[in-house]
C-alpha positions in Angstrom: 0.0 0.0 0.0 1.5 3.3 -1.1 2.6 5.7 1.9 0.4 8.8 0.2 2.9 11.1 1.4 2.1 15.1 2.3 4.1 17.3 0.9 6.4 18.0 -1.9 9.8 17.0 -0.9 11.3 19.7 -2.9 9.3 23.1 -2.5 6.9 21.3 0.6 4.3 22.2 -1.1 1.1 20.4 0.7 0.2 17.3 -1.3 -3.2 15.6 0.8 -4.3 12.5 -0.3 -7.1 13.9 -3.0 -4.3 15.9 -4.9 -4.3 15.4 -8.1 -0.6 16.8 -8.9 1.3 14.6 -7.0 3.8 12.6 -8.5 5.7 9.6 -7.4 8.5 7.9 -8.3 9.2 3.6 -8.3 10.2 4.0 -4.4 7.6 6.7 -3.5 9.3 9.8 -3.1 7.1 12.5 -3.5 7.2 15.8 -5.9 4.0 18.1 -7.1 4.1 19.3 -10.8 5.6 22.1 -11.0 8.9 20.5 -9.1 8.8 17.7 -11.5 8.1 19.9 -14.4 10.2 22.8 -14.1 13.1 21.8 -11.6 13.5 18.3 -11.8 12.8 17.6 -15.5 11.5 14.0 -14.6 14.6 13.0 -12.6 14.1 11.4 -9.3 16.7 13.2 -7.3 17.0 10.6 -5.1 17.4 7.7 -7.1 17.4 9.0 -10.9 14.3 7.4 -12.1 11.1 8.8 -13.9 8.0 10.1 -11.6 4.0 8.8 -12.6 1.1 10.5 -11.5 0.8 9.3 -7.8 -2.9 7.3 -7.2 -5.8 8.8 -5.7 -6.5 6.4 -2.4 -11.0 6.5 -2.5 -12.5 8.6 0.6 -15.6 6.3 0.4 -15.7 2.7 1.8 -16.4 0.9 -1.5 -15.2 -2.3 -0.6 -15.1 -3.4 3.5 -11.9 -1.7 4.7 -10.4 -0.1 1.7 -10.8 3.5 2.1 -9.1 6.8 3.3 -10.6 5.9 6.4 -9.3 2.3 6.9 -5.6 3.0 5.4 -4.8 6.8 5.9 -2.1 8.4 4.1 0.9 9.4 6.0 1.5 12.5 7.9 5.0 11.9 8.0 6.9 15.2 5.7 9.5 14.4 3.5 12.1 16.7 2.8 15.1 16.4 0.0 18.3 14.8 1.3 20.6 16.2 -1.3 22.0 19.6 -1.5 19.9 21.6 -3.8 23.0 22.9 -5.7 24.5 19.7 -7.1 21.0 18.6 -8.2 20.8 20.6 -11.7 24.1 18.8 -12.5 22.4 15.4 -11.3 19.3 16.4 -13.2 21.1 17.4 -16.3 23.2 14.1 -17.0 20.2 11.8 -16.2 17.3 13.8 -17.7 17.8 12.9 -21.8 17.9 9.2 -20.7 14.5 7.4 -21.3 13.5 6.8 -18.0 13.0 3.2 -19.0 16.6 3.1 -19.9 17.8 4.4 -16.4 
């Protein structure tokens, strides 16, 4: 079950549940739009691969226990690890590469 995490881990931008611009890469780390779009480039700072649109988790209990209610996303904030100025660098050599081929 994915961790739904709350903010963007670059600008902290709040990112509940419901939004619809969050992004998430293959080991969840977190990123709205814009970060993705205009600063990242679709590079995973962390580990270099691609972002998807990150699932909306359903508010409503459609099935017995599988809701917002049930499984609530995390309010645990995530922040960048790296150093902000070696990341266009990162970005740039990474960014041309297919994220399939990373």
């Amino acid at each position: 079950m994915l961790e739904l995490r709350p903010n963007c881990e670059y600008c902290d931008k709040d990112l509940p549940a419901h939004a619809s611009d969050a992004h998430i890469c293959s080991y969840e780390c977190t990123y709205c739009t814009t970060c993705v779009e205009t600063v990242l480039h679709n590079v995973c700072p962390n580990c270099g691969g691609g972002f998807a649109p990150r699932p909306i988790r359903p508010a409503t209990e459609r099935r017995p226990g599988v809701f917002l209610g049930k499984q609530p996303a995390s309010a645990t904030r995530k922040h960048l690890k790296w150093d902000r100025g070696d990341l266009p660098a990162f970005v740039e050599a990474v960014r041309r590469i297919p994220p399939a081929e990373r």
